[in-house]
Each structure stands twice: as structure tokens, then as C-alpha cells.
N, C-alpha and C positions, 0 to 999 in steps of 0.2 A: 587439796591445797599443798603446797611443795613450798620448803623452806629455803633458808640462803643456802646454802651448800646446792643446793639442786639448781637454781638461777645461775651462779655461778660456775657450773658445771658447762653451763650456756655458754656464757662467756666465755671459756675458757677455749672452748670447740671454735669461736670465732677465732680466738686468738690464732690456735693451730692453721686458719685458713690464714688468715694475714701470714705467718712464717710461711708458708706454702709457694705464698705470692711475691717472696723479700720483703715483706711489709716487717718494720717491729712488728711484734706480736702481742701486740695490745686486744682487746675482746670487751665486748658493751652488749650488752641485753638491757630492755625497756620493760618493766612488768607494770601492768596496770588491769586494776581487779582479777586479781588471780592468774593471768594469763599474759605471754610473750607479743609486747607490741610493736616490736624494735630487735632486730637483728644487725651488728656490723664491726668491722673492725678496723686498723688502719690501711687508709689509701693514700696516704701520703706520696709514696714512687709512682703507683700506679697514676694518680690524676696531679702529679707533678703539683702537688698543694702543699704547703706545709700546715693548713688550717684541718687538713681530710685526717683528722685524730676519730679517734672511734666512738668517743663522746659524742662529736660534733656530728658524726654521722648516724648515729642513732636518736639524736635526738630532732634533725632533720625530717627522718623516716617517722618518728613517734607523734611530732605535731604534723605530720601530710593528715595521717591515718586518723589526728583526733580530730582534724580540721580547726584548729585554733593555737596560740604560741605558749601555751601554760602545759605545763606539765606535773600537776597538782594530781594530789593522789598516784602517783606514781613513782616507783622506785629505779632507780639503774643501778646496775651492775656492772663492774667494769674490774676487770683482772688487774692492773694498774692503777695508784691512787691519781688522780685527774690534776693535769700542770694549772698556770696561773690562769689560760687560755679558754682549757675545758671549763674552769670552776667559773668564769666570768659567764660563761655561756647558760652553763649548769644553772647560775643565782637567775641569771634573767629568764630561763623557763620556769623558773620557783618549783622546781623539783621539790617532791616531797621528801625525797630519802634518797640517799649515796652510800652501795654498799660497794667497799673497792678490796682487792685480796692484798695485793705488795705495797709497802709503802715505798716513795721513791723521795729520799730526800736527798738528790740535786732537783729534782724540775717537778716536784710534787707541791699543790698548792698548798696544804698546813703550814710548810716552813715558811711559803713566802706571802699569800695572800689569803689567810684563814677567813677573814672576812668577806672574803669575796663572792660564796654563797648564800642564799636567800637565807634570812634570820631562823623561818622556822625549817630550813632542810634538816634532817638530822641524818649522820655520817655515823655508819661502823667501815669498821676496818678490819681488817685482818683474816677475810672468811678466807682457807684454802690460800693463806697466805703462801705456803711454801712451794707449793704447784704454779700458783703464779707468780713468784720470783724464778721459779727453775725454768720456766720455758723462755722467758727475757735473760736470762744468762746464761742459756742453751745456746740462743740464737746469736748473741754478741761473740762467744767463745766460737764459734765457727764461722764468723766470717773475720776473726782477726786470724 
């Protein structure tokens, strides 16, 4: 059994592909019963989407694979705390658990729509928060 720091470690490795690809470098893992059921990060340049957030794509790939739109008992991970967008998404798979590393408060949902996840999700924050704050101000600081 592998703890947050280790999922997150996941995530993190997505991240580095998304920088890879010019994507922000956001990162999302899916864990459900022990084990990785969701790999992704952002594709937003690549598929000319502004919705292809790395939420959004993991959570895509996680209900293919459950064959159903719930994503109960299941945790994600994500190196970036999740916008208004992701968390609308997030509530409607009724996600069990949000564990996100950086908080982002311009476009982070706490400041603007705390509500907007499912009643019983429960959110930590801060796993390896400064690992993934550094690779998101790694990446900005080199393309200004």
C-alpha cells in the first residue's frame, strides 16, 4: 500500500511530460483500490482545447476503464489545486477524495467555488506542495 507522497510522485512525473510537450505542467493520477487507474496531464496546446486540463483527462480515462460516470471510492491527485472547471467536473463524478500539492489562488476553486465539489469529497492539500509549485514557476519563468 503506497501513501500520498508516492501517488503524487505520479503526478508529478505527468506533470514533467505536459512541460515536455509546452503544455502547463499540471499532472493528475486516478487511484482506485490501491492501484493507478488514471494517468494524464495537460493537453490543452496539443488538442487546441481549453477544457483538455488534466482533471478533465484523467477523469475521462478513469470512468472509460470503470465503465460508469462515478468515481466513488476513488482518490485523484493532482500537482495543482483544481480551477472552477475542474472542481464542477470533479463534484459531478462524486470523487471520493482530492489530494492536490500547490495551491493556486488566482484560478484555484477554494477561493472561488468551494462548493462546487460533491458534499462528501474530502480535500487535503499541500502533499509535496513545493515540488509542485517549483515546476509551475520553472516553466513560466522560461518562457517569459
Amino acid at each position: 500500500m503506497f501513501d500520498d507522497q508516492y501517488y503524487m510522485k505520479q503526478a508529478l512525473q505527468e506533470a514533467r511530460k505536459a512541460a515536455d510537450q509546452g503544455e502547463v505542467p499540471v499532472g493528475a493520477v486516478i487511484m482506485c483500490n490501491d492501484r493507478i487507474i488514471a494517468r494524464a496531464h495537460n493537453l490543452t496546446e496539443t488538442l487546441s482545447d481549453v477544457t483538455a486540463h488534466a482533471e478533465i483527462q484523467a477523469i475521462t480515462a478513469a470512468t472509460n476503464l470503470l465503465g460508469g460516470k462515478y468515481l466513488n471510492d476513488c482518490t485523484l491527485y493532482v500537482t495543482l489545486e483544481p480551477c472552477i472547471m475542474c472542481a464542477g467536473a470533479l463534484g459531478w463524478s462524486q470523487i471520493s477524495r482530492i489530494v492536490y500539492g500547490a495551491s493556486d489562488e488566482r484560478r484555484g476553486f477554494s477561493n472561488f467555488a468551494p462548493k462546487a465539489l460533491h458534499p462528501k469529497t474530502i480535500v487535503n492539500s499541500g502533499i509535496m506542495e513545493d515540488e509542485c509549485r517549483e515546476i509551475i514557476q520553472a516553466f513560466f519563468r522560461n518562457k517569459r
